[in-house]
C-alpha positions in Angstrom: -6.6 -89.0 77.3 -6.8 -89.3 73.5 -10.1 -87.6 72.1 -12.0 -90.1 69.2 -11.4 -88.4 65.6 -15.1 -88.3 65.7 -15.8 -86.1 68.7 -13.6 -83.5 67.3 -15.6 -83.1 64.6 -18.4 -82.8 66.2 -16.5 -80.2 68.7 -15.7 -78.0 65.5 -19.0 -77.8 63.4 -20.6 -76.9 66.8 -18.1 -74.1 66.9 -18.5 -73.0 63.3 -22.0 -73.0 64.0 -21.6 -70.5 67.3 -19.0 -68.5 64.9 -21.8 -68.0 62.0 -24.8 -67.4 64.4 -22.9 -64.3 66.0 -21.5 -63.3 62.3 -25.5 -63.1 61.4 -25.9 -61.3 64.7 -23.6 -58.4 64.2 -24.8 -57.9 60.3 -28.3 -57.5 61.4 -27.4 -54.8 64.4 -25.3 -52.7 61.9 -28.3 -53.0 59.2 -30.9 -51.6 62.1 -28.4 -49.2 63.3 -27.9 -47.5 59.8 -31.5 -47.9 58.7 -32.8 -46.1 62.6 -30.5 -43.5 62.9 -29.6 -39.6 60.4 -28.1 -40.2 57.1 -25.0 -39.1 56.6 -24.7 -35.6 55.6 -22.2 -35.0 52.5 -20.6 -31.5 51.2 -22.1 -30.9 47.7 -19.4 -28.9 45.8 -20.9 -25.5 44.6 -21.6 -24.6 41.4 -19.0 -21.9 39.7 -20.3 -18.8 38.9 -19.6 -18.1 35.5 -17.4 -15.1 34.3 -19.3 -12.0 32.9 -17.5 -12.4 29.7 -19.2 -16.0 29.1 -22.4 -15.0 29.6 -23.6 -12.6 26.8 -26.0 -9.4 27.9 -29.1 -9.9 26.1 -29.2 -6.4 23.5 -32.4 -5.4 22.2 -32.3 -5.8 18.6 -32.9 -2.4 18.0 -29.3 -1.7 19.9 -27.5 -4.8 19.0 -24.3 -3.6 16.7 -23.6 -5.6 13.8 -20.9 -8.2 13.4 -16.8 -6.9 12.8 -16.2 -9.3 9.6 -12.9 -10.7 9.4 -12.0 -10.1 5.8 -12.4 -6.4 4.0 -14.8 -6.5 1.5 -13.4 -5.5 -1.9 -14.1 -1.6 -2.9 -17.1 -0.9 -5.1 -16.0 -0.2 -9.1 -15.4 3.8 -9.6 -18.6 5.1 -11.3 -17.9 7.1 -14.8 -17.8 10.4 -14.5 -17.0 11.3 -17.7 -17.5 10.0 -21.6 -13.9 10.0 -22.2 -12.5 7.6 -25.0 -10.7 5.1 -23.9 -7.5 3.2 -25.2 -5.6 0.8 -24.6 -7.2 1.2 -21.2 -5.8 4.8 -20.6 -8.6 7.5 -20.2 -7.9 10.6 -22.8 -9.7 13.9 -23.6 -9.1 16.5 -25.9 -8.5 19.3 -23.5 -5.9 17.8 -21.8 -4.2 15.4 -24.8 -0.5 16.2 -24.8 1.3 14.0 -27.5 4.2 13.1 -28.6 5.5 12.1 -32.5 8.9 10.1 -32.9 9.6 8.7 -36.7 11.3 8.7 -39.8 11.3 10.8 -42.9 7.8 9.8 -43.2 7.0 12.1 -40.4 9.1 15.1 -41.0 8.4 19.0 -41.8 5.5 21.0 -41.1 2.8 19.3 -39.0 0.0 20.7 -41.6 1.8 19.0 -44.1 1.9 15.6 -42.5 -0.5 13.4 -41.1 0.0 14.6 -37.7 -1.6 18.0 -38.3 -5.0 16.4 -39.4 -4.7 13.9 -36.5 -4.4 16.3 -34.4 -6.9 18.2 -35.7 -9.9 15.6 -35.6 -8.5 14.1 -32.1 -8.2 17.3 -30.5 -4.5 17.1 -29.8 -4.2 20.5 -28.1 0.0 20.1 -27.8 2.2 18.2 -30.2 6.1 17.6 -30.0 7.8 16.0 -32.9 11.0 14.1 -32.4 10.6 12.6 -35.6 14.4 12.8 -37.9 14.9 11.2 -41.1 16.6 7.6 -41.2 15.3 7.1 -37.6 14.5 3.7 -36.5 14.4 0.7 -34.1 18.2 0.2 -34.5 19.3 2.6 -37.0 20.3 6.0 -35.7 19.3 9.1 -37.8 21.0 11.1 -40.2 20.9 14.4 -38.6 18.6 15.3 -35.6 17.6 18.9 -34.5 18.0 17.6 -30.4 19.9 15.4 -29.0 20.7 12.7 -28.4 20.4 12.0 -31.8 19.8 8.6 -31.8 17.6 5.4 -32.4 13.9 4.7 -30.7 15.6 3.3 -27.8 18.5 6.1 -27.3 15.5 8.7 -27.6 13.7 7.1 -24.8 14.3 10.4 -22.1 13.5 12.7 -24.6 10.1 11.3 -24.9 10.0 10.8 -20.8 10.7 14.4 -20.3 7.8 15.9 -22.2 5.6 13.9 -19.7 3.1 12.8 -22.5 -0.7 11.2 -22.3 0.5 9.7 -25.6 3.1 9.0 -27.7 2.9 7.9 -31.6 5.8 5.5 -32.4 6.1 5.8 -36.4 9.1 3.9 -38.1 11.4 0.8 -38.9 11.6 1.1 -42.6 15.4 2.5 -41.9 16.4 -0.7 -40.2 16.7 -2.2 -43.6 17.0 -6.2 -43.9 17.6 -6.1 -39.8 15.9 -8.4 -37.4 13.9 -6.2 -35.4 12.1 -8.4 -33.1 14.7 -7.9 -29.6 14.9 -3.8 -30.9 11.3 -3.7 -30.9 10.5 -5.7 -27.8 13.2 -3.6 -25.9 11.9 -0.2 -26.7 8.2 -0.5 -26.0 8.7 -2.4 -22.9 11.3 0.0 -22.0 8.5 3.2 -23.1 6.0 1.0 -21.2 8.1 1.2 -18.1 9.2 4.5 -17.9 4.8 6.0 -19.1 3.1 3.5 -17.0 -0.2 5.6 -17.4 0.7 6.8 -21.1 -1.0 5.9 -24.3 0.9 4.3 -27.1 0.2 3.9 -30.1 2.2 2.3 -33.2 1.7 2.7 -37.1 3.5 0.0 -39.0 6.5 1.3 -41.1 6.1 2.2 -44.5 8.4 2.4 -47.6 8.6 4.5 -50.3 10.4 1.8 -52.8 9.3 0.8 -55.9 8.4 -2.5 -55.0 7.6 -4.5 -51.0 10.4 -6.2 -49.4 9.6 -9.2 -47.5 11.4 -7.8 -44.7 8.9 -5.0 -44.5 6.6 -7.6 -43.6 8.1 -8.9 -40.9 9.3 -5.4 -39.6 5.6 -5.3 -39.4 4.5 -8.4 -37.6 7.6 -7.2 -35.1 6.4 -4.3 -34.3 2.8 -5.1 -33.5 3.8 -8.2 -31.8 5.7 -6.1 -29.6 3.3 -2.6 -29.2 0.7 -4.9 -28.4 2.1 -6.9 -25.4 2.5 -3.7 -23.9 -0.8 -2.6 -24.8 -0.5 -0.3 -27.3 -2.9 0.4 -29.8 -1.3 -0.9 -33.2 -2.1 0.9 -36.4 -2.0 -1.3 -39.7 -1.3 1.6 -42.8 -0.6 -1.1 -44.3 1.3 -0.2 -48.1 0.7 3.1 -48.3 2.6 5.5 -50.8 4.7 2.3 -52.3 6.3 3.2 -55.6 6.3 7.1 -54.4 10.1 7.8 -52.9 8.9 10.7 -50.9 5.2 10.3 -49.4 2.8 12.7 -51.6 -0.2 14.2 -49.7 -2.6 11.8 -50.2 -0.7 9.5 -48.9 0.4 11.5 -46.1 -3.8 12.3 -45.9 -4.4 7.9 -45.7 -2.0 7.7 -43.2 -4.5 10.4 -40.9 -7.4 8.6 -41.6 -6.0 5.2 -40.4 -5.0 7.1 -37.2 -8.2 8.8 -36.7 -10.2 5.3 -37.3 -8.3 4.1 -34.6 -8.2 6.3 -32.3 -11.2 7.7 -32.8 
């Protein structure tokens, strides 16, 4: 038997209706039974215990020691000791001054008949060796010598080394003649520089004895100061003494000291 189109709607909103009533049903149980009955008991994860290395002691602060820094700390500045002269930034005193003359003509013969005796004498110099030999200079070698080598500035260097001066007077160039002296004087006091690291040097500029001033003399002067100095050595200007005398006469010889001496002194 055929069933209308309109009964079997009616047949299947009444079943809907059944299915949602019991749907309601069930949703209200499960809310009571939850609400009536223990909560469920969940495992709280316990809290680490720290290492003893994270957790800093407390230290009284009478006790507590002082922070390691990370960087030295630079060294105090030495205290003076003593009123030693200083120059060229080498400490020098009288009692223990050994020195050490290299030249020309200019600083040959007795040392009481030169300027180096009365240096020596006002400065204290207690010990004085004299390499000087006539016609000595930057790149000339000398006419005769009384040690040897017998050579130039340069090719007299371990002779000077081996007296183990505190300082050493460099005294010439007026030999070299009209001869660029700039490399020959750059060489030799960077190579006496090198070889005395703690030394004192000191340069006079060279002199001549002629009648009148050669330009080069000039320039033999600028060379040798340009070059004493950028090794810090103390540069002594005697700037035209004994021209027009040949052969330096005492009081020249006695000028020559007293530039030293205001110097150094």
């Amino acid at each position: 038997m055929r069933i209308p189109r309109s009964s079997s709607l009616t047949v299947s909103v009444i079943v809907l209706g059944v299915l949602a009533l019991l749907a309601g049903g069930l949703s209200v149980a499960a809310v009571l039974h939850f609400r009536g009955g223990p909560a469920p008991v969940q495992a709280v994860p316990a809290s680490p215990t720290p290492a003893a290395a994270d957790t800093p002691t407390p230290v009284a602060p009478s006790t507590q020691a002082s922070p390691v820094p990370t960087q030295t700390a630079p060294a105090a500045p030495p205290t003076e000791t003593t009123e030693a002269a200083t120059v060229a930034g080498v400490v020098t005193t009288p009692e223990t001054t050994k020195v050490v003359v290299i030249g020309d003509s200019n600083s040959t013969g007795a040392l009481e008949e030169t300027w180096i005796g009365e240096v020596a004498a006002q400065l204290g110099w207690t010990e004085v060796v004299n390499l000087s030999s006539p016609g000595r200079g930057f790149v000339a070698k000398p006419r005769s010598c009384d040690f040897s080598p017998c050579s130039n500035f340069a090719g007299s260097l371990d002779l000077i080394v081996a007296e183990a001066p505190d300082l050493v007077v460099t005294f010439g160039g007026t030999a070299d003649g009209d001869w660029a002296l700039g490399d020959a004087t750059t060489g030799y006091f960077e190579a006496l520089r090198s070889a005395l690291p703690d030394a004192q040097l000191v340069a006079i500029s060279p002199l001549t004895g002629a009648d009148e001033w050669p330009h080069y003399m000039t320039l033999h002067q600028r060379s040798v100061r340009a070059a004493a100095e950028a090794v810090g050595a103390t540069m002594v200007d005697a700037g035209r003494i004994g021209l027009g005398e040949g052969t330096l006469s005492a009081e020249s010889q006695h000028q020559i000291a007293q530039a030293v001496v205001e110097e150094l002194g």
